[in-house]
C-alpha angles and dihedrals in degrees: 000000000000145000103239122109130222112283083218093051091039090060101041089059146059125242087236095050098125083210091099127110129184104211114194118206140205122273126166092217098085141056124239083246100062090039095058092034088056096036085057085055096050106036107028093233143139114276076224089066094035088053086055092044085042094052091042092050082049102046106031098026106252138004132202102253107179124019117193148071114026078239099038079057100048093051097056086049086053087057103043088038095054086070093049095256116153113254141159132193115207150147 
C-alpha cells in the first residue's frame, strides 16, 4: 500500500477539501507499542485514542485514523509510513 492518491482524484479537488481520510492497516511487523506511540505523533492524539486505533487495526484490519485536508492526511500518512506501517490516503 501506499500513500499516494489517485492523480485523477488529485486533480478533481482541491488541498483544503476536508473529504480525505488516512486508513492504517494491520501488519504483524510492529508492536502495539510502536503503532500508538507513532499514531500520537502523527496525529496528536491520547494514547488513550491511539490504544483504541491500535486494537481496531488489530482486531478488524485497518481503521481511519485522521479525517481532513487532502494535506493534513497525507502528512499523518508521512508519520505512521516513516516506520514502515500500512497506510492509504483516499477520498
Amino acid at each position: 500500500m501506499s500513500t499516494a492518491v489517485d492523480k485523477e482524484e488529485a486533480t478533481s479537488d482541491t488541498a483544503t477539501d476536508s473529504g480525505w481520510r488516512t486508513t492504517l492497516f494491520n501488519c504483524d511487523c510492529h508492536s502495539f507499542d510502536e503503532v500508538e506511540r507513532q499514531l500520537v505523533k502523527a496525529v496528536h492524539c491520547s494514547l488513550s485514542q491511539a490504544r483504541a486505533w491500535s486494537w481496531e487495526v488489530h482486531s478488524k484490519g485497518s481503521a481511519v485514523v485522521y479525517k481532513g485536508a487532502r494535506e493534513r492526511c497525507e502528512a499523518v500518512a508521512d508519520v505512521l509510513g516513516s516506520i514502515k506501517l500500512l497506510v492509504k490516503v483516499d477520498k
